[in-house]
PyMOL commands that place a pseudoatom at each C-alpha (Angstrom):
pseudoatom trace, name=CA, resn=UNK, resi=1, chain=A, elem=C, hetatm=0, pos=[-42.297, 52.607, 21.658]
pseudoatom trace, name=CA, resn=UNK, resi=2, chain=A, elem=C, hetatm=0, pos=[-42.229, 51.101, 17.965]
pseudoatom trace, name=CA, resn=UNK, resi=3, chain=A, elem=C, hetatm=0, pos=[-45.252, 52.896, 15.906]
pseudoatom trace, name=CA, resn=UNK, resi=4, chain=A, elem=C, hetatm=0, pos=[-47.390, 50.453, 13.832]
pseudoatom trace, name=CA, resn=UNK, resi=5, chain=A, elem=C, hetatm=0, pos=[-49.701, 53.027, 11.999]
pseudoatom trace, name=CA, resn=UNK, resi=6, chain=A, elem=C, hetatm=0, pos=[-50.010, 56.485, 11.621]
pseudoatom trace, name=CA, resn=UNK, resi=7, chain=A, elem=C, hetatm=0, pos=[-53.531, 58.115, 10.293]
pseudoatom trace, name=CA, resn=UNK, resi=8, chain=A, elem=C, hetatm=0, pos=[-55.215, 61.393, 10.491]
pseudoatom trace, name=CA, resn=UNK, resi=9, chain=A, elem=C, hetatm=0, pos=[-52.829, 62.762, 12.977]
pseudoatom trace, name=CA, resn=UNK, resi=10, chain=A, elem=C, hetatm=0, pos=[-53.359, 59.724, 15.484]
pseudoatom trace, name=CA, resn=UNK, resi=11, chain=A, elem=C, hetatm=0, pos=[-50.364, 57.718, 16.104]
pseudoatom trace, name=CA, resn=UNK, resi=12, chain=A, elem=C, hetatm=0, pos=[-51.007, 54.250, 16.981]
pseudoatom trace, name=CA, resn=UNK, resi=13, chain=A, elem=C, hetatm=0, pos=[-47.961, 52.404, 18.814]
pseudoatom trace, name=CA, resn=UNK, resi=14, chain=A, elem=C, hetatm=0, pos=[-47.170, 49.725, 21.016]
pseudoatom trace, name=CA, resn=UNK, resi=15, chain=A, elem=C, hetatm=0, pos=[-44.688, 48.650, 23.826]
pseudoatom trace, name=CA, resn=UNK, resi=16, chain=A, elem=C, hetatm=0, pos=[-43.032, 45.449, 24.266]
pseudoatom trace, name=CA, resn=UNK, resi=17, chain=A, elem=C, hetatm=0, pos=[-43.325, 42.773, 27.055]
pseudoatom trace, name=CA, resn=UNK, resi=18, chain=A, elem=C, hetatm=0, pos=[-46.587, 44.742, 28.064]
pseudoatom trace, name=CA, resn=UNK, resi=19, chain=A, elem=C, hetatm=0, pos=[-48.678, 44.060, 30.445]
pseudoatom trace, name=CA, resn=UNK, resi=20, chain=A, elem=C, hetatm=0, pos=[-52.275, 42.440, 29.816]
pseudoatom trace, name=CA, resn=UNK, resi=21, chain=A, elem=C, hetatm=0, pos=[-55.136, 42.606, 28.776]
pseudoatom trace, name=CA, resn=UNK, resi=22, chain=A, elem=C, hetatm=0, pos=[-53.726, 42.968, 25.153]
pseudoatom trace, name=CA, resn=UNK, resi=23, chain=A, elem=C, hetatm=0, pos=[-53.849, 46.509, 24.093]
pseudoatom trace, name=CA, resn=UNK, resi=24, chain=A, elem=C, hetatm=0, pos=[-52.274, 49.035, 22.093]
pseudoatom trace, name=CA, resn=UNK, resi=25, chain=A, elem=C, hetatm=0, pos=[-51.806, 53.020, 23.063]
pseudoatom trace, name=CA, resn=UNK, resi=26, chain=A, elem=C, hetatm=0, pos=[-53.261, 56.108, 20.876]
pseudoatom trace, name=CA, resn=UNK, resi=27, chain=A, elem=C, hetatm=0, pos=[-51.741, 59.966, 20.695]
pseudoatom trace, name=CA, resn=UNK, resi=28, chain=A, elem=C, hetatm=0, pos=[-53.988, 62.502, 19.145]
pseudoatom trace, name=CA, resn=UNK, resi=29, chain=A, elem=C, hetatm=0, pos=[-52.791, 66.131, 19.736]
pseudoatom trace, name=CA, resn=UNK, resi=30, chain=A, elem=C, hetatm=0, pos=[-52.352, 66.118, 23.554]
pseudoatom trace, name=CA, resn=UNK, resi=31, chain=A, elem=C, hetatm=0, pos=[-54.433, 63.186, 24.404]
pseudoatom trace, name=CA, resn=UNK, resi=32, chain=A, elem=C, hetatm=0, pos=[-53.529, 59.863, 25.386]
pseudoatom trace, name=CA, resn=UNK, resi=33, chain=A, elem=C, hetatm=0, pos=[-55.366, 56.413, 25.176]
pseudoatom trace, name=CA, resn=UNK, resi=34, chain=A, elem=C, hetatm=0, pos=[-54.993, 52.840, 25.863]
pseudoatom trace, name=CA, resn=UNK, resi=35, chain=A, elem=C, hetatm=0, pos=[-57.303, 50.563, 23.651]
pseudoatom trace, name=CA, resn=UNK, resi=36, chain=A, elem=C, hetatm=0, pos=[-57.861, 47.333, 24.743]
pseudoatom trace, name=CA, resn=UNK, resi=37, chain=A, elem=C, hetatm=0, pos=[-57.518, 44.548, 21.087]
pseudoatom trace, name=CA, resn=UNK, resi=38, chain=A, elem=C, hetatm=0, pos=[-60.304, 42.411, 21.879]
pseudoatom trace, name=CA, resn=UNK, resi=39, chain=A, elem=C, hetatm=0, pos=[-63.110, 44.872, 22.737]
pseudoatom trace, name=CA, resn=UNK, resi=40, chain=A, elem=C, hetatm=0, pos=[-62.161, 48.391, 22.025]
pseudoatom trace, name=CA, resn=UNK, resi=41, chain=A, elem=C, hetatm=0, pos=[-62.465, 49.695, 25.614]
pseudoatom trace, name=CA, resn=UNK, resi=42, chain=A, elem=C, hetatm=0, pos=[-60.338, 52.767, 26.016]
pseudoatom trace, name=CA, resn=UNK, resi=43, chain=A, elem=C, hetatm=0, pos=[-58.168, 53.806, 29.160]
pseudoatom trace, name=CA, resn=UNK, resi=44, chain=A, elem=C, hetatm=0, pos=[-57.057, 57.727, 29.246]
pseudoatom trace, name=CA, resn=UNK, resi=45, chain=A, elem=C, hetatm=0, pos=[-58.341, 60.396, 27.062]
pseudoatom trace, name=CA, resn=UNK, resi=46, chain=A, elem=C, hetatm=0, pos=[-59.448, 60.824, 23.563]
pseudoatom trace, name=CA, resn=UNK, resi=47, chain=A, elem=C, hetatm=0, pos=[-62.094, 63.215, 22.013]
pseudoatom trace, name=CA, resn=UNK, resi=48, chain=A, elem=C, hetatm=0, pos=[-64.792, 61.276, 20.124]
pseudoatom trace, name=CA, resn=UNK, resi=49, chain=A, elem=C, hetatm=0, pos=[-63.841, 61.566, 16.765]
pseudoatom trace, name=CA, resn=UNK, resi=50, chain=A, elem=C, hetatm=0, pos=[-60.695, 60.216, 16.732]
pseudoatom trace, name=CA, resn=UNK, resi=51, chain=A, elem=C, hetatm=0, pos=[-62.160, 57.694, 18.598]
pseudoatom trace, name=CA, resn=UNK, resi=52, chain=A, elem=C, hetatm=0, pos=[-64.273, 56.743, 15.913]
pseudoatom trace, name=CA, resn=UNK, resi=53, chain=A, elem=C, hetatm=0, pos=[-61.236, 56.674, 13.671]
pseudoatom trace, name=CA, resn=UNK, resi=54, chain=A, elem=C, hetatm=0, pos=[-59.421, 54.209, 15.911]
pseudoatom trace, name=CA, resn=UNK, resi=55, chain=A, elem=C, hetatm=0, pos=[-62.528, 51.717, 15.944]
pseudoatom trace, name=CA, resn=UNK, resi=56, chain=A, elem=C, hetatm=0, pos=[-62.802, 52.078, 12.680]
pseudoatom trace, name=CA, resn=UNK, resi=57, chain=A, elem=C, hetatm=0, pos=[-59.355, 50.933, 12.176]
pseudoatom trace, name=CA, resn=UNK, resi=58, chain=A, elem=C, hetatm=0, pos=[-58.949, 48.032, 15.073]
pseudoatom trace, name=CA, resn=UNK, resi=59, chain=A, elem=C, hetatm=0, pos=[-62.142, 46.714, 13.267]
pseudoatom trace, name=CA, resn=UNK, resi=60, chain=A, elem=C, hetatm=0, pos=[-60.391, 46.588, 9.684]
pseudoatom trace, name=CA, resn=UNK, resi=61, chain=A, elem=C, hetatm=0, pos=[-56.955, 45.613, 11.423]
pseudoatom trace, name=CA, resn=UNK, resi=62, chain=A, elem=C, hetatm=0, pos=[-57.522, 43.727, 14.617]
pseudoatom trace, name=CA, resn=UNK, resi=63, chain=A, elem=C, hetatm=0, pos=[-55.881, 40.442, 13.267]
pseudoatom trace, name=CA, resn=UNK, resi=64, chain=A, elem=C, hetatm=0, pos=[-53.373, 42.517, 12.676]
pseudoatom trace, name=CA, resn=UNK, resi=65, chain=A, elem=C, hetatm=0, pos=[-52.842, 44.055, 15.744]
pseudoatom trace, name=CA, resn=UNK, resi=66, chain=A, elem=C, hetatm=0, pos=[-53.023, 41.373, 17.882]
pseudoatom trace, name=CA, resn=UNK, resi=67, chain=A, elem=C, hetatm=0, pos=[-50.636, 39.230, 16.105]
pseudoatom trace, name=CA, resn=UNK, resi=68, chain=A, elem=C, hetatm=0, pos=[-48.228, 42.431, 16.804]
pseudoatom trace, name=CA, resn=UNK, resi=69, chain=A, elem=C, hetatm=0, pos=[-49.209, 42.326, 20.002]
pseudoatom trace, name=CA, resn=UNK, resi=70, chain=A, elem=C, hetatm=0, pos=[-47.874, 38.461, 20.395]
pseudoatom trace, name=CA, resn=UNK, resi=71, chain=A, elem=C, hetatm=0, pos=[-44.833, 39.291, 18.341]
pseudoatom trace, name=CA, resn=UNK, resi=72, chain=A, elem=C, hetatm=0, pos=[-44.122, 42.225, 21.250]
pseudoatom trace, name=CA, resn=UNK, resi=73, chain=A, elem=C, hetatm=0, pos=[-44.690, 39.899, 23.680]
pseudoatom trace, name=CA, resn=UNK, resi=74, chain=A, elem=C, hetatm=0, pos=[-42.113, 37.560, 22.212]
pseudoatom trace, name=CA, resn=UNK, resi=75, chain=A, elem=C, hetatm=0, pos=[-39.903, 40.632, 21.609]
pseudoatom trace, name=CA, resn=UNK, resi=76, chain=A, elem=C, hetatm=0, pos=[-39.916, 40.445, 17.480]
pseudoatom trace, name=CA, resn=UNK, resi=77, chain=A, elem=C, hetatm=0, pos=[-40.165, 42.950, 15.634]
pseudoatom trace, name=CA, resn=UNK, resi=78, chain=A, elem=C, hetatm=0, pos=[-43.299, 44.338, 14.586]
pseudoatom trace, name=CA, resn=UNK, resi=79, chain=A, elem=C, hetatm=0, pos=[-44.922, 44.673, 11.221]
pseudoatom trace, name=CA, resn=UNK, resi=80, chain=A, elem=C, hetatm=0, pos=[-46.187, 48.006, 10.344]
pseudoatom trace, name=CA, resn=UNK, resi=81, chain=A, elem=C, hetatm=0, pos=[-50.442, 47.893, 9.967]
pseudoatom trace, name=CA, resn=UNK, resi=82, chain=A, elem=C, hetatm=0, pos=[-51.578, 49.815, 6.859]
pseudoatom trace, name=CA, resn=UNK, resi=83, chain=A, elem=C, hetatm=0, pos=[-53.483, 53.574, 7.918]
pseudoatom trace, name=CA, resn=UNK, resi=84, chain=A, elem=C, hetatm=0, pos=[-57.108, 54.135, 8.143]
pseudoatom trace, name=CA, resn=UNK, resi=85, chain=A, elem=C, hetatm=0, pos=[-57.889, 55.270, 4.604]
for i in range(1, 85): cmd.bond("trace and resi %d" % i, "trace and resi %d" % (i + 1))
show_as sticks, trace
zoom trace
């Protein structure tokens, strides 16, 4: 699964030819989470903080992300998406 950011110890990836609703998938430690693009909703587990981080970064990055998310979807390569700083 091709890794578009890396921050804080979070990795933030996301699969190809996925399934909808557009989403991307977070690893922090040994927890696992599926963030929906559009809203933020979360699937799996996560402890609040890092959390936090992740909003904080889909809100600086979400045009971003989604346009990864259509280039997965068409099966291009994706574009790395700068850390949370």
């Amino acid at each position: 699964m091709p890794t578009l950011s890396t921050f804080y110890g979070i990795k933030i990836t996301m699969n190809y030819n996925d399934h909808l609703p557009p989403h991307f998938h977070a690893e922090y430690q040994d927890f696992e989470a599926t963030i929906e693009i559009a809203s933020g909703l979360v699937t799996g587990r996560m402890p609040r903080r890092a959390l936090n981080l992740i909003w904080s970064w889909l809100d600086e990055h979400r045009d971003e992300v989604m346009e990864n998310w259509e280039r997965a979807q068409a099966r291009q390569a994706l574009k790395p998406v700068e850390p949370l700083r």
